[in-house]
C-alpha positions in Angstrom: 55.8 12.2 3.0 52.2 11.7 2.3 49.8 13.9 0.0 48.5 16.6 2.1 45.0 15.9 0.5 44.7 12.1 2.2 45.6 13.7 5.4 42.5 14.6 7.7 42.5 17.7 8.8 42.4 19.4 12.4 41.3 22.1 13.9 42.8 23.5 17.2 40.2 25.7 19.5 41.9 27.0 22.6 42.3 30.3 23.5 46.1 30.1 24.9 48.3 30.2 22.0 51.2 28.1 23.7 48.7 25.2 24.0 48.0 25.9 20.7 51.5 25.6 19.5 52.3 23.0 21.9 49.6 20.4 20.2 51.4 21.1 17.0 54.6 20.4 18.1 54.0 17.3 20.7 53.6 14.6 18.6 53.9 14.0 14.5 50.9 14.6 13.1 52.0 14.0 9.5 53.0 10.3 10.5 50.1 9.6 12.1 47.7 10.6 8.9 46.5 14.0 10.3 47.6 17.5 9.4 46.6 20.7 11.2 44.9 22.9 8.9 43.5 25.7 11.3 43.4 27.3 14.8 41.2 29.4 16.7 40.6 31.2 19.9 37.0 30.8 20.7 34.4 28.7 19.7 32.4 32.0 17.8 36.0 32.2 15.7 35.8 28.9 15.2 32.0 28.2 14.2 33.7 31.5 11.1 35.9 28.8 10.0 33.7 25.6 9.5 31.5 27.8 7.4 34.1 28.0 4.9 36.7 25.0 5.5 35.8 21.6 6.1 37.6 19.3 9.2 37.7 15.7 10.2 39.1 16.6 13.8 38.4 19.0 15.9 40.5 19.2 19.5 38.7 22.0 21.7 39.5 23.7 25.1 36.5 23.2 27.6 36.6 26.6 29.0 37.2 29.6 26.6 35.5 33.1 26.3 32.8 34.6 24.5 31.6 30.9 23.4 32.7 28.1 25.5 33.5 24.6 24.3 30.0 23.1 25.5 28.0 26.0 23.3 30.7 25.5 20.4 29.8 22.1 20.0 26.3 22.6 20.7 25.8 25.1 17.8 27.8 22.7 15.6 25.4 19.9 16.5 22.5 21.4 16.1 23.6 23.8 12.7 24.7 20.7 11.1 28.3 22.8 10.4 30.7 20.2 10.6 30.2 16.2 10.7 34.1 16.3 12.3 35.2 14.3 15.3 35.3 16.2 18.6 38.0 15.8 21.1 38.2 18.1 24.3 40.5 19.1 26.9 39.6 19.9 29.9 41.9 20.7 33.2 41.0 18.5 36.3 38.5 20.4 37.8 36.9 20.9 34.8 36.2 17.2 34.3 32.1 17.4 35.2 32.4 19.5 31.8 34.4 16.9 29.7 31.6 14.1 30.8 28.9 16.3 29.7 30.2 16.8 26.6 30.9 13.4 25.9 26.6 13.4 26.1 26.8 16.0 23.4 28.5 13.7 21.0 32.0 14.3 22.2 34.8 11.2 21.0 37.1 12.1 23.9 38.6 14.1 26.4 42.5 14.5 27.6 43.3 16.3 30.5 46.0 18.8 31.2 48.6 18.6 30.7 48.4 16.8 27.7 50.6 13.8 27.6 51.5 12.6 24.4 51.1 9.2 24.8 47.2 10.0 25.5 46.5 12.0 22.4 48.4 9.4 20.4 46.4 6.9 21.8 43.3 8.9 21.0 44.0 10.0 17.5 44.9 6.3 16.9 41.0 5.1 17.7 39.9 8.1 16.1 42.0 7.3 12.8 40.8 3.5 13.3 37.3 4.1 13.3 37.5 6.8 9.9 39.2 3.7 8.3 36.0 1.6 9.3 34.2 3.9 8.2 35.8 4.6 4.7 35.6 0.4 4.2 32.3 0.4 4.7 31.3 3.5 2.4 34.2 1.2 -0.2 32.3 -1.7 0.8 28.8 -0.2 0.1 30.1 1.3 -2.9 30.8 -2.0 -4.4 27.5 -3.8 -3.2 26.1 -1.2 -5.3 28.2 -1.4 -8.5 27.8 -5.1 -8.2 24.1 -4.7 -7.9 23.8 -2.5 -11.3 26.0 -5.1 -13.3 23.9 -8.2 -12.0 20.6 -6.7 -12.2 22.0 -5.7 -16.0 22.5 -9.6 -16.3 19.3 -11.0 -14.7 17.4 -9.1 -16.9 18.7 -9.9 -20.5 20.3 -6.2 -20.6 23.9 -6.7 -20.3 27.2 -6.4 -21.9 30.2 -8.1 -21.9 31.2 -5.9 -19.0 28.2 -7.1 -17.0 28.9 -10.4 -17.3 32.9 -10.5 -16.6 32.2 -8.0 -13.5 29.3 -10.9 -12.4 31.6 -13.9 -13.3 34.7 -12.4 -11.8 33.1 -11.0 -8.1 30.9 -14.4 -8.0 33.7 -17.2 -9.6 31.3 -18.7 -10.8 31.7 -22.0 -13.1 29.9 -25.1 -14.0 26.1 -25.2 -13.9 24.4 -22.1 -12.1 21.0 -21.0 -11.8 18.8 -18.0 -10.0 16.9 -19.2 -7.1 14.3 -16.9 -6.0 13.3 -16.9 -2.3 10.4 -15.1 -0.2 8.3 -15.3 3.0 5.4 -17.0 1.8 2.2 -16.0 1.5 -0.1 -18.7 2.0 1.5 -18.5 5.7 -1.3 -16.8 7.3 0.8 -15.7 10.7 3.3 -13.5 8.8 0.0 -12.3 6.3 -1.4 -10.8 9.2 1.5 -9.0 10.1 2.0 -5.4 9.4 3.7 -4.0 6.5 6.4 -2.4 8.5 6.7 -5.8 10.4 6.7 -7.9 6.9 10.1 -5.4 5.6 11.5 -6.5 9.0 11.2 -10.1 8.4 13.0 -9.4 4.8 15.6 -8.0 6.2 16.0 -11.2 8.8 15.8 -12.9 5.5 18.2 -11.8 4.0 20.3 -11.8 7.5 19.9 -15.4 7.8 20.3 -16.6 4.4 23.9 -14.9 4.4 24.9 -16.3 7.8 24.1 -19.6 5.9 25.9 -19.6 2.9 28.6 -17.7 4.3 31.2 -17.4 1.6 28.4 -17.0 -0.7 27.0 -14.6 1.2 27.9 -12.0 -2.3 25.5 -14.7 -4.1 22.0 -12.5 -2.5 20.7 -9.8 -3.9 17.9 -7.9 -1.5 14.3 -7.2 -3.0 15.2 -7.8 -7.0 11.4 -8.0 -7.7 10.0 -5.1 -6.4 6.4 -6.3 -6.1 4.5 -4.6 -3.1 3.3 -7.7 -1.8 6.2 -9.6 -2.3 9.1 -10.0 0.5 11.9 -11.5 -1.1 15.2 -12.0 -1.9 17.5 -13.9 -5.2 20.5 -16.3 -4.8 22.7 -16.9 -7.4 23.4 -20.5 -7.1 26.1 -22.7 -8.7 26.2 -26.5 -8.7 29.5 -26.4 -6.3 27.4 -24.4 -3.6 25.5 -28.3 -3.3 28.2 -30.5 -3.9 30.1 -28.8 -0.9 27.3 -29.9 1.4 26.9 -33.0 -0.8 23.4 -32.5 -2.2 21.4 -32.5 -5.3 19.7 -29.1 -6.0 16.7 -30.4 -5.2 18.2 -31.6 -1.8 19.9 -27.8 -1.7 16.9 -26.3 -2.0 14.5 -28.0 0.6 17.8 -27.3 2.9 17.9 -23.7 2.6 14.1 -23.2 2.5 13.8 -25.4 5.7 16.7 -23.6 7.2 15.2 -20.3 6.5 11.8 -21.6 7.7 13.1 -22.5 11.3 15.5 -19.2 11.6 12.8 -17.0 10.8 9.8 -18.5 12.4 8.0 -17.7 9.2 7.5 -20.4 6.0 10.0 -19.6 3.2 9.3 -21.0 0.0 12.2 -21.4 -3.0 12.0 -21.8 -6.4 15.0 -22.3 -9.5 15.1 -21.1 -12.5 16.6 -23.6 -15.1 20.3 -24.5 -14.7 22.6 -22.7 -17.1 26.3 -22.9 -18.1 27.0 -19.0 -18.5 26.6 -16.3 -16.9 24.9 -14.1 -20.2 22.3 -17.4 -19.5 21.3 -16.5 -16.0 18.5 -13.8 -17.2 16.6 -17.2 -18.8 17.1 -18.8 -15.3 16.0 -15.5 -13.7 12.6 -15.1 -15.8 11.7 -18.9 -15.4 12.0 -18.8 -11.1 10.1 -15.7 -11.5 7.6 -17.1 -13.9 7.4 -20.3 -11.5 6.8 -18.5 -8.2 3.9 -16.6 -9.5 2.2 -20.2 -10.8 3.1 -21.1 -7.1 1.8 -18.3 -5.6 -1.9 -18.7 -7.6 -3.0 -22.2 -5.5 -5.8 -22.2 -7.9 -3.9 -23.7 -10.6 -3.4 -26.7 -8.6 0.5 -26.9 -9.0 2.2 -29.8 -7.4 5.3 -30.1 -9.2 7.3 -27.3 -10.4 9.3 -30.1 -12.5 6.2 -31.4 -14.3 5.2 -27.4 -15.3 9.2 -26.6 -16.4 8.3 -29.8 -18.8 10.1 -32.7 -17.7 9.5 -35.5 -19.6 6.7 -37.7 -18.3 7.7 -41.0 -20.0 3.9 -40.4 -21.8 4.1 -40.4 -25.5 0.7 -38.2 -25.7 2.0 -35.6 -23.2 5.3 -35.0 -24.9 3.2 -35.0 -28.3 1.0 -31.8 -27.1 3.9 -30.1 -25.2 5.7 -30.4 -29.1 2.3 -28.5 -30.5 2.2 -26.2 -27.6 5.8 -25.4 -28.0 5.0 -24.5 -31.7 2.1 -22.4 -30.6 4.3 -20.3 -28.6 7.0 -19.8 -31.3 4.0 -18.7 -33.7 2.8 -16.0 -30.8 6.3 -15.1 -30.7 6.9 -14.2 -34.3 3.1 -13.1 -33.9 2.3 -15.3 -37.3 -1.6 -14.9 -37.4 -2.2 -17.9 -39.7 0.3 -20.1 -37.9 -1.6 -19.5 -34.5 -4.8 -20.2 -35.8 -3.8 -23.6 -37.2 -1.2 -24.6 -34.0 -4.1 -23.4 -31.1 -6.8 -25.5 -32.7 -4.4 -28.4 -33.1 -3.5 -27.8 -29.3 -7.4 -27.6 -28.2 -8.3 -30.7 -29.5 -5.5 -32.5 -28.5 -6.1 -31.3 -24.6 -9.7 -31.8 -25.5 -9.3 -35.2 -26.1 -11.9 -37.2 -23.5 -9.2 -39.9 -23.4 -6.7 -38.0 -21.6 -6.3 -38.3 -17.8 -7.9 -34.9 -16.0 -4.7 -34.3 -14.3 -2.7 -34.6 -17.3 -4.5 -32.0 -19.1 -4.2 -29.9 -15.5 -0.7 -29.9 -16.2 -0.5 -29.2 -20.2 -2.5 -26.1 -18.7 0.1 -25.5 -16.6 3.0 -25.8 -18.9 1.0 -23.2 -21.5 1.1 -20.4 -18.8 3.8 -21.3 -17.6 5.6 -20.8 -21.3 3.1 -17.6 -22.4 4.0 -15.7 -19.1 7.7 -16.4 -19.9 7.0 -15.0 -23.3 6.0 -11.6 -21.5 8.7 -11.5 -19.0 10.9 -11.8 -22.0 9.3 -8.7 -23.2 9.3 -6.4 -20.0 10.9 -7.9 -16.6 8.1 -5.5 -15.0 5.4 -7.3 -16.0 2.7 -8.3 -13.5 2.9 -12.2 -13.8 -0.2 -12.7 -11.6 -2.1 -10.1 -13.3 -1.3 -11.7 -17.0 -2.3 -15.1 -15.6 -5.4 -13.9 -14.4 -6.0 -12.6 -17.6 -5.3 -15.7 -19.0 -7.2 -17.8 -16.8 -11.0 -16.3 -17.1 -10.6 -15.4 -20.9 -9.2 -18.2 -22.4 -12.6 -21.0 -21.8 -15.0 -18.4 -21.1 -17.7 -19.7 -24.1 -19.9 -22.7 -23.0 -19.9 -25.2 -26.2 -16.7 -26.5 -27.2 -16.7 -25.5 -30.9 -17.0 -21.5 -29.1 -14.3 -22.5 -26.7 -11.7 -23.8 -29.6 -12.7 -20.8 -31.3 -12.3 -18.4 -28.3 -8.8 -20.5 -27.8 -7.8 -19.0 -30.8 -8.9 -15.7 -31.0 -7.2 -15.3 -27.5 -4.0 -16.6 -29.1 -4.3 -13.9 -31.2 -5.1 -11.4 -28.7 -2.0 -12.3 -27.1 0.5 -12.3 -29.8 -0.5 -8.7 -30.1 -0.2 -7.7 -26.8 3.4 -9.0 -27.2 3.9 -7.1 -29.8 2.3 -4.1 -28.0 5.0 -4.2 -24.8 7.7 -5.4 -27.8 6.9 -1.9 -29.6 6.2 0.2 -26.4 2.9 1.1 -28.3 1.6 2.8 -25.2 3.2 6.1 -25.0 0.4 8.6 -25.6 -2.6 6.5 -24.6 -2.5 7.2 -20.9 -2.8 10.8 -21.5 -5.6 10.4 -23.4 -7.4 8.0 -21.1 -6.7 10.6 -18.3 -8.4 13.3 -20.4 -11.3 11.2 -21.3 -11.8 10.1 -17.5 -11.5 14.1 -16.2 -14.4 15.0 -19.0 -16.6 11.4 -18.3 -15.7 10.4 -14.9 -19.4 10.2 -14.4 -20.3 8.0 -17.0 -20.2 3.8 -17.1 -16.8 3.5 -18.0 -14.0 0.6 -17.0 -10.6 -0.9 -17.9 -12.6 -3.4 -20.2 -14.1 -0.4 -22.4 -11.1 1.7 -22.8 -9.1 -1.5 -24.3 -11.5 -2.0 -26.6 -11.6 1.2 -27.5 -7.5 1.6 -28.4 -7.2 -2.0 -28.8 -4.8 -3.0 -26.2 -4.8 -5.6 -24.0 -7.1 -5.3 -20.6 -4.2 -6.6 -18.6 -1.7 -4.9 -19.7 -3.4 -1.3 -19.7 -4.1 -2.0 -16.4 -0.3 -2.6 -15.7 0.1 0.6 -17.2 -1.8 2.4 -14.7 0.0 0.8 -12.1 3.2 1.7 -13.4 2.0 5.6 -14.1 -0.1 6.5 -11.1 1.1 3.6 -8.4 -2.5 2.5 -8.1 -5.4 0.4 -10.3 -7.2 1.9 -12.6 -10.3 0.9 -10.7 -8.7 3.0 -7.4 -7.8 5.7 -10.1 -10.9 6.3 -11.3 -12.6 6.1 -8.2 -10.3 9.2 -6.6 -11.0 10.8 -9.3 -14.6 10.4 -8.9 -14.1 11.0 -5.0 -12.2 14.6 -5.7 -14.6 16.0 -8.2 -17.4 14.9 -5.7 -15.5 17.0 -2.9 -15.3 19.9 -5.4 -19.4 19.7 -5.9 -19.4 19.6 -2.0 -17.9 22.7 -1.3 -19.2 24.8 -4.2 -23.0 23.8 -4.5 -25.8 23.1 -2.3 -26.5 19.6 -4.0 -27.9 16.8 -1.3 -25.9 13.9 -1.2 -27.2 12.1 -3.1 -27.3 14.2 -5.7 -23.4 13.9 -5.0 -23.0 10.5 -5.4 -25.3 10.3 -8.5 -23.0 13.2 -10.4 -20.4 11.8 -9.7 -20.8 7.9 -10.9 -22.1 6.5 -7.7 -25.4 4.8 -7.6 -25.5 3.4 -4.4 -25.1 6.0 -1.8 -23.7 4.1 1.1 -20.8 2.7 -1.2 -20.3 6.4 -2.1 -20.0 7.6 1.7 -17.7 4.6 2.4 -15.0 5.6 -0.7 -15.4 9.1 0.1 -14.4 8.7 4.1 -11.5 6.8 2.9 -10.1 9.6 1.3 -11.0 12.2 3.0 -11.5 10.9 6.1 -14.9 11.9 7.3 -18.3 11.3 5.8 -19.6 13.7 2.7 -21.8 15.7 5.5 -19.1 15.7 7.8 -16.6 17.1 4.9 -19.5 19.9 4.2 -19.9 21.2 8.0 -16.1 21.0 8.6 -15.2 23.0 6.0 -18.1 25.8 5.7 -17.3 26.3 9.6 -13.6 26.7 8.4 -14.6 29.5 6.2 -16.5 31.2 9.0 -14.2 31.2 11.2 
């Protein structure tokens, strides 16, 4: 006998109460995974009973009084009572009903007299398709439970639970290594597509990529970034995944990016972390792809070779020389040992400095320094904006003209940095949004920027402005500016100010910028805001 609580449960609507005794006795429900848990006469006694009982099958007469079958299941429908499975019977001349309810959402019909071999046969789909159903709620289920554990493992926040759950799902052994993938965008025909329209082409993505690495299709994660510009997707890849198709990785990795490519329609571009032998190692893989796709990403930097910025050795005694004193400098930000830096960034200046060094060569000791100070951050908070940091990096670091003010601005920025780290490392920020806020509702009017509030609580420009993002969705620039925008509005409706009187108060000094920003928001000009609403009021 089974439990009576994995049975599904029926209800039988028919106003003759030898059908309904009839249906109970013509076949073996129990066997068959069903029980029936309730009868009815009408649909209105029925509609009584899904408000307090809950059914996976119901099996309704067509034609009954007060509330037929048609109107039953209509006001189930559309009062979202029940999500159960409808099955009606209908006599033969009643069959123009049966087809419209099968419009309405009906599974089946069966006409009378019921033959048992028909509702066997029809429970039997029904009972196949719940146990579809159920495997793909299971099967969701575990997608999900295996997305928490690996997420917990890319990110350097696991346990031992994490990383057997990862290992076991994945059998993974030997080398292994995070490959991030995305639709790229230096492709200008998907750039110009629409947002909507760029989530689509994820999704065939993602699609594709499992259809190709069939049974390692559990080796993709969907979105793990989460940037807004960013359509992407993560493979976990292991050294067997190649040798299968007898490859390199290199060779692995120009085939799936080129399969991808010609699938889609759309360039895909690929990048690896560095190859690891456990799966507790894979977050050190995940942070360098990441760092690596967002050096890729910035053409500016003139990266050619992601090998040559990971820091392969060049065979060039001078090169591996300067990587060994940048490598120091980074320990020193790391431990955020002042003195240290000082003495390990002026040793690293000169030696890029040095006029004897090919152009290209110090291109890429440039390289390799972002490349290893953004991993720093990463390390610190996987939700840092590498881009962002880079850029930070980029226009402070040889802002001065003269090279002594350059070696000494090299340093100082060192510095600088080393105490951001420390900054994100002691989550020093809790509080300081507030008070920005506060100062920006009482000065919104006044000269102030990004640049003046981080000098005036001593964080790091970049990073505050990551915190903006991360509190209010938007920059602080488009923060401050809606603000601006709202409190103009408000001097709009309660004054007779001009315009431009407006856009003055309110931190604008050039009017038509003013009008443009404020018909972004609001969707009409300033004057067209004023007329719209005082004829509002009149009416």
């Amino acid at each position: 006998m089974k439990a009576a609580d994995s049975l599904l449960k029926v209800l039988v609507v028919d106003d003759e109460p030898f059908i309904r005794k009839g249906l109970a006795a013509l076949i073996d429900w129990e066997a068959e995974g069903y029980c029936i848990s309730g009868e009815a006469s009408n649909g209105a006694t029925a509609i009584e009973l899904l408000k307090n009982n809950t059914y996976d099958l119901i099996i309704s007469d067509i034609k009954m009084p007060q509330m037929d079958g048609i109107e039953f299941l209509t006001y189930v429908k559309e009062n979202k009572l029940s999500d159960a499975r409808f099955i009606f019977l209908s006599g033969y001349y009643d069959f123009q009903y049966a087809k419209t309810a099968i419009q309405y959402g009906c599974c089946d019909y069966i006409l009378k007299p019921i033959q048992s071999e028909e509702l066997l046969a029809t429970i039997r789909r029904i009972m196949n398709d719940y146990r579809k159903e159920a495997d793909k709620k299971e099967s969701r289920k575990d997608d999900a439970k295996a997305y928490h554990h690996l997420m917990a493992v890319l990110w350097g926040k696991c346990d031992d639970i994490d990383i057997r759950y990862v290992q076991d799902k994945m059998k993974l052994s030997g080398d292994m290594a995070y490959v991030h993938c995305e639709l790229s965008q230096n492709d200008d025909k998907f750039m110009a597509l629409s947002k909507d329209k760029k989530r689509e082409q994820q999704r065939k993505l993602y699609h594709y990529a499992s259809l190709l690495l069939k049974e390692y299709s559990d080796h993709i994660v969907y979105e793990i970034i989460k940037l807004a510009n960013c359509y992407d997707m993560g493979i976990i890849f292991c050294s067997q995944m190649a040798q299968e198709k007898m490859m390199s990785c290199d060779e692995w990795i120009k085939w799936l990016q080129k399969e991808l490519t010609e699938r889609i329609g759309y360039k895909v571009v690929a990048f690896m972390g560095c190859m690891v032998t456990d799966v507790g190692m894979l977050a050190d893989s995940y942070r360098e792809a990441v760092v690596l796709r967002s050096l890729q990403i910035n053409k500016k930097y003139g990266i050619k070779n992601l090998r040559n910025v990971r820091g392969q050795q060049s065979g060039n005694s001078m090169d591996d020389t300067i990587r060994k004193y940048m490598d120091e400098l980074i320990h020193a930000i790391e431990i955020n040992d002042k003195s240290r830096i000082k003495e390990e960034a002026k040793t690293v200046y000169k030696s890029m400095m040095d006029k004897s060094m090919d152009p290209d060569m110090v291109s890429k000791n440039v390289q390799y320094l972002i490349y290893k100070m953004l991993g720093l951050a990463y390390k610190q908070d996987t939700d840092i904006d590498q881009e962002e940091i880079m850029q930070y990096i980029k226009e402070t670091v040889f802002a001065s003209k003269t090279s002594n003010e350059n070696c000494l601005r090299f340093q100082q920025f060192m510095e600088e940095y080393a105490d951001y780290l420390m900054q994100v490392r002691q989550n020093k920020s809790k509080g300081i949004i507030e008070l920005i806020e506060a100062e920006i509702e009482d000065n919104y009017a006044d000269n102030i920027s990004l640049k003046y509030f981080a000098e005036k609580y001593y964080f790091n420009s970049a990073y505050l402005g990551q915190l903006f993002k991360k509190q209010y969705g938007c920059s602080f620039k488009e923060y401050l500016n809606n603000i601006r925008i709202r409190k103009a509005a408000e001097m709009i409706l309660h004054t007779d100010k001009k315009i431009y009187e407006v856009a003055v108060e309110s931190g604008y000094k050039n009017l038509e910028y003013f009008i443009n920003k404020f018909d972004e928001v609001y969707g009409t000009t300033p004057t067209g805001f004023r007329k719209r609403n005082i004829s509002s009021m009149d009416n």
